[in-house]
C-alpha positions as CSV (number, residue, x, y, z in Angstrom):
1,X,0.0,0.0,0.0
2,X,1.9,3.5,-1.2
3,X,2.4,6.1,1.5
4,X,0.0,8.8,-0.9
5,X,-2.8,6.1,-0.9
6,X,-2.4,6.1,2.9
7,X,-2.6,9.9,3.1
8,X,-5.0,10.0,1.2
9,X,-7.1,7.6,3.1
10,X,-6.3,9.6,6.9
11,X,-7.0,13.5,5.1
12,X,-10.3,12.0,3.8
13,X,-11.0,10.4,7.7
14,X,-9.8,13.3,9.6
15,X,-12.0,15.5,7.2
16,X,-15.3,13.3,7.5
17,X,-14.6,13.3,11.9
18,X,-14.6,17.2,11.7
19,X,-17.8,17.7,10.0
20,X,-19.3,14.9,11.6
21,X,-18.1,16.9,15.4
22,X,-19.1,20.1,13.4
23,X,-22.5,18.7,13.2
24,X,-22.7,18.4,17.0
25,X,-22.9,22.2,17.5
26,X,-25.8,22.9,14.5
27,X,-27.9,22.8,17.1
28,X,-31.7,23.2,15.5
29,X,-34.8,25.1,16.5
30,X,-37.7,22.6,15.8
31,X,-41.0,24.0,16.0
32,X,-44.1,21.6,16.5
33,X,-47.8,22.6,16.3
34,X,-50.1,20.2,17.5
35,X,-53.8,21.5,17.5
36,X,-57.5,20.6,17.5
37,X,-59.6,19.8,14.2
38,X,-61.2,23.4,13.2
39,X,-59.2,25.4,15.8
40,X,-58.2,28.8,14.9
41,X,-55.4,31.6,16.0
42,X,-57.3,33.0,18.5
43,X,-57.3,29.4,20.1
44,X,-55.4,29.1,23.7
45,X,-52.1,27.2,23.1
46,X,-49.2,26.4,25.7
47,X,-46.1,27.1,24.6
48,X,-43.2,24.6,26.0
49,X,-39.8,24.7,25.6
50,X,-38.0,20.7,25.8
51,X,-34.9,19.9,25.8
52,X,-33.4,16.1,26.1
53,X,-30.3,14.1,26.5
54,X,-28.0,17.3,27.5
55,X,-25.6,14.6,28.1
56,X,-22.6,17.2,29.7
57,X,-19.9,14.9,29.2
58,X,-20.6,15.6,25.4
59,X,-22.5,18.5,24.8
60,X,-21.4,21.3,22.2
61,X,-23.6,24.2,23.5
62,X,-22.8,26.8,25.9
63,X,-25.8,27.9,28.7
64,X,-25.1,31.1,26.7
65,X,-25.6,29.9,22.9
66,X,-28.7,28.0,24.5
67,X,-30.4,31.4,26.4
68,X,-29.1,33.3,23.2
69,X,-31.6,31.1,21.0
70,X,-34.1,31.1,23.2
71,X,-34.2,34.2,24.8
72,X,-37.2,36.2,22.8
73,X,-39.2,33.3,23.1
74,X,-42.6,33.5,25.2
75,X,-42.6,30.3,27.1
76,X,-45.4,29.1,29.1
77,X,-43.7,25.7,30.7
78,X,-40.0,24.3,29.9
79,X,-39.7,20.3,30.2
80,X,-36.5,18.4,30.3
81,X,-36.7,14.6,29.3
82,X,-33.7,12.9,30.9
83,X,-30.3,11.8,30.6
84,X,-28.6,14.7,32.1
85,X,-25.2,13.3,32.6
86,X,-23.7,9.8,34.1
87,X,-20.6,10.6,36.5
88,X,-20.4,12.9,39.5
89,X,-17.9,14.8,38.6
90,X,-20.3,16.7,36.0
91,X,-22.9,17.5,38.5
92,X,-21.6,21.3,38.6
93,X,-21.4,21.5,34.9
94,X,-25.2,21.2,34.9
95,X,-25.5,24.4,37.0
96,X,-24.6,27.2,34.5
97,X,-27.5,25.7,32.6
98,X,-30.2,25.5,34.6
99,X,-28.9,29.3,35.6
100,X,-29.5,30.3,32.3
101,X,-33.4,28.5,31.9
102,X,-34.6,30.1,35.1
103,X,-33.8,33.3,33.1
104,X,-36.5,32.1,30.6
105,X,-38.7,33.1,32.8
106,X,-41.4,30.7,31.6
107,X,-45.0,30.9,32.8
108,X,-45.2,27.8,34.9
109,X,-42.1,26.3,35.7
110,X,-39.7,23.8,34.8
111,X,-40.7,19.8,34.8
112,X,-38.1,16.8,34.7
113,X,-37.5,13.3,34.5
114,X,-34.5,11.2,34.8
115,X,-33.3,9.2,32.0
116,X,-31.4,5.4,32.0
117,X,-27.6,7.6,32.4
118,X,-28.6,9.2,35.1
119,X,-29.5,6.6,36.9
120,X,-25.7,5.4,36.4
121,X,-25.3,7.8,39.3
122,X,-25.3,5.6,42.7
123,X,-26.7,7.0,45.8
124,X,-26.1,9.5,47.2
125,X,-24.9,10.9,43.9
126,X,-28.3,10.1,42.3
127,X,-29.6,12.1,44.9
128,X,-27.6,14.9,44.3
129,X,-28.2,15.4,40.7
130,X,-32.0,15.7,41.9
131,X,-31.2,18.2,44.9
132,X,-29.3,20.5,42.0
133,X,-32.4,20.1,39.7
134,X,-34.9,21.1,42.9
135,X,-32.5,23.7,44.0
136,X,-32.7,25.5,40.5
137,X,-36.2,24.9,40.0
138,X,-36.9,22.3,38.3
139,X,-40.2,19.9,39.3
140,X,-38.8,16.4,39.4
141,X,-41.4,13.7,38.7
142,X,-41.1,10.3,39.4
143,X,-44.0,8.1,38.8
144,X,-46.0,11.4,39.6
145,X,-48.0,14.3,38.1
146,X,-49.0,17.6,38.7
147,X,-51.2,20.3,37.2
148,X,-51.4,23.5,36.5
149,X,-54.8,26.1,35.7
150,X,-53.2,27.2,32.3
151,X,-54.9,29.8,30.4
152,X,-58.3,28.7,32.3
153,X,-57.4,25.2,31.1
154,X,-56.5,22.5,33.3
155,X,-53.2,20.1,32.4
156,X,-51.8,17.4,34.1
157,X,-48.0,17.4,33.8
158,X,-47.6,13.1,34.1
159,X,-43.7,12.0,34.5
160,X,-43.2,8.5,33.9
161,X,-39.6,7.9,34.9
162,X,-37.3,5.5,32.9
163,X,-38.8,2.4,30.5
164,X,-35.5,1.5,29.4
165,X,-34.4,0.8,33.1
166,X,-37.8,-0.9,34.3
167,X,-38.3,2.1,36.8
168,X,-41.5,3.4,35.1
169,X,-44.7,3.1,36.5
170,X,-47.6,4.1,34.5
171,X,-50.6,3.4,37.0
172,X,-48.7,5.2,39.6
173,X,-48.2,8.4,37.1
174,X,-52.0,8.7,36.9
175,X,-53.3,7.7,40.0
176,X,-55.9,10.7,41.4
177,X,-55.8,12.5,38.0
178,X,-58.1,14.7,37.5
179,X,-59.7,15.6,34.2
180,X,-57.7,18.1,32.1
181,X,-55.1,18.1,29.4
182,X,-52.8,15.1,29.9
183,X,-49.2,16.0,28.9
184,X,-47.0,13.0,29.9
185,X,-43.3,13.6,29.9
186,X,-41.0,10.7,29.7
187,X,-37.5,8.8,28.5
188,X,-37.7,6.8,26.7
189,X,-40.5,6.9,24.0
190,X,-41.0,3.2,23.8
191,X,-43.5,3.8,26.9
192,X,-46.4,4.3,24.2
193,X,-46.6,1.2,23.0
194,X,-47.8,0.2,26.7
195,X,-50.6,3.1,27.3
196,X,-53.4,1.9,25.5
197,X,-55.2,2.1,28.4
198,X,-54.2,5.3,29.8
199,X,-55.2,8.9,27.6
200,X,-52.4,11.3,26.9
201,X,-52.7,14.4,24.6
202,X,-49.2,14.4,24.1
203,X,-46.2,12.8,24.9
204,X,-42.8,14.2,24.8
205,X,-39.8,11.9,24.8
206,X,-36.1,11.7,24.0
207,X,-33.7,8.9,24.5
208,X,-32.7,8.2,20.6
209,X,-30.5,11.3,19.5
210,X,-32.1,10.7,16.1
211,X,-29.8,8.0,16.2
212,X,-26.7,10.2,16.7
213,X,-24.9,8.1,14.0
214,X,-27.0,6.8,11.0
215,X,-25.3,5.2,7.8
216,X,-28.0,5.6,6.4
217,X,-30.1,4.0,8.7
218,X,-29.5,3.9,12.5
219,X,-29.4,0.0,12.7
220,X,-27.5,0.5,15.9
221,X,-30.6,1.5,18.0
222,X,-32.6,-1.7,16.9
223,X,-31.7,-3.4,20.5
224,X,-33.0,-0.1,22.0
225,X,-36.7,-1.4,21.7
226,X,-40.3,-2.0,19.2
227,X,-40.2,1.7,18.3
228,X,-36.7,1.8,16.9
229,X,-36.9,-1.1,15.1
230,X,-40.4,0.6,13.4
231,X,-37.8,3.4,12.3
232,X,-39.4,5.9,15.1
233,X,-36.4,7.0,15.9
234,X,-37.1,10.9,16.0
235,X,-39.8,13.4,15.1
236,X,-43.5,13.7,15.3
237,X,-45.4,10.2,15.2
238,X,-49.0,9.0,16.1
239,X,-49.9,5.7,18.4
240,X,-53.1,4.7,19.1
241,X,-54.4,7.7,17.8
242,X,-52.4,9.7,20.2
243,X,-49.4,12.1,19.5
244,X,-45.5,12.1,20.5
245,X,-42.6,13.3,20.0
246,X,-38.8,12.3,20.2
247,X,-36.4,14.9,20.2
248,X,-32.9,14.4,18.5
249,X,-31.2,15.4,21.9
250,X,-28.4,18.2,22.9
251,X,-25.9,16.0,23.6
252,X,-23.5,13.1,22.5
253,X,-22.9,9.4,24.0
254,X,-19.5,7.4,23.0
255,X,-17.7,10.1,20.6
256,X,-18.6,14.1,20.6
257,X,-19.8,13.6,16.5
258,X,-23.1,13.2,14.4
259,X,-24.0,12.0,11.3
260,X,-27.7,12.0,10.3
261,X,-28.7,13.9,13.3
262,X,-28.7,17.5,14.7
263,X,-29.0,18.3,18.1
264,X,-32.3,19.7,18.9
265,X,-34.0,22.2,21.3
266,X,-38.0,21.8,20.2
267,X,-40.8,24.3,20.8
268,X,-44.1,23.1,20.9
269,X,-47.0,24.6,20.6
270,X,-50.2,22.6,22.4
271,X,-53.7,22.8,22.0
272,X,-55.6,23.2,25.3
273,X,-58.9,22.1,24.2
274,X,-59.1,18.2,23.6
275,X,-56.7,16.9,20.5
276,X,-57.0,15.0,17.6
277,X,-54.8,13.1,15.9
278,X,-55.9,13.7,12.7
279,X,-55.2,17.7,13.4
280,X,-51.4,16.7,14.2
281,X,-49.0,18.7,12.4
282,X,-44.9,19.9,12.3
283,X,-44.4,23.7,11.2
């Protein structure tokens, strides 16, 4: 094998792993409508903010770039789907972050759930990821729900906590609900395919990274459960009728790059009167 063959062969590598790390600070504004049959305008909506899989060990946005994109937004609720980080040593890292989302200043609050790397963390440093997450803010729900009187409209906030690590419990997350809009906000998205029973207006999940890596397909994720292997890998997608999402992610696992993917921070636009799937759309 001649040495200019061999050159050749590293320029063309080194070239392909910049753009593909290049790729990992494109971050992308995704904006999702999802609205009633026949509504209008001058229909309420709730405006939420999510971001997912910040993973800090790999993530290629500053707190700044993120409040710099986000900053003449109107947000009404910001929810943040998991998978924060998985060693202690990042726990401070996450600070400067939240910092920057309480300056959002949305309506009501900031929501959370854990994903399957954070609960790499072993007490008590589980724990403290939660205590920094409370101490900044942030609701954490585990198996639990809240609700807010938006707009004159009343919506459950359900978080199911982690599918992927057998820790969700989805009769717990509704028990005592009272009748509103059911927002559920989980992990990992495969959780739909076990709610037939149990109403959601929308579901917001991450967990995939759009497949972080796909040549041309993401084949990689097909041990990462049903939905994957149904190429639901990110994006706006109906089950049962019912609407969710899976955002691409902020963040990296493995190796800071991306091919295929962008990392995403998504702003949704909800409904507050009762949805239909056949009124789902992506603007």
């Amino acid at each position: 094998m001649s040495i200019f063959f061999i050159t050749v062969v590293v320029i063309f590598l080194y070239a392909l792993i910049k753009k593909a790390n290049n790729n990992t600070k494109d971050v992308v504004v995704n904006r999702i409508e999802i609205s009633n049959e026949g509504s209008n305008e001058d229909d309420s909506t709730l405006s939420i903010l999510q971001l997912s899989d910040l993973h800090l060990e790999n993530i290629s946005i500053s707190p700044d770039g993120i409040y710099e994109k986000l900053k003449d937004e109107q947000l009404d609720l910001i929810v943040l789907t998991g998978d924060f980080l998985d060693r202690k040593r990042t726990i401070p890292k996450l600070i400067p972050y939240l910092e920057k989302l309480n300056q959002l200043k949305s309506t009501y609050g900031i929501y959370a759930v854990l994903g399957n790397h954070d609960y790499v963390l072993k007490q008590p440093d589980l724990q403290t990821l939660i205590d920094t997450l409370v101490k900044y803010n942030c609701k954490v729900l585990k198996n639990q729900h809240d609700i807010i009187s938006a707009k004159g409209t009343f919506v459950n906030i359900i978080g199911i906590d982690d599918f992927s690590t057998k820790r969700s419990n989805i009769e717990a997350s509704y028990k005592g609900i009272q009748s509103g809009i059911n927002l559920v906000i989980t992990h990992d998205p495969n959780i739909v395919l076990q709610m037939k029973n149990y109403h959601f207006d929308y579901l917001l999940a991450g967990h995939f990274h759009g497949g972080q890596i796909c040549y041309p397909k993401a084949y990689h994720l097909a041990k990462m459960g049903k939905l994957a292997r149904m190429n639901m890998i990110k994006g706006l997608h109906n089950h049962d009728g019912k609407p969710f999402y899976i955002n691409e992610g902020l963040g990296q696992t493995g190796v800071n790059i991306r091919v295929g993917s962008r990392p995403e921070m998504t702003l949704h636009k909800l409904s507050l009167g009762r949805v239909s799937s056949e009124a789902v759309k992506a603007i």
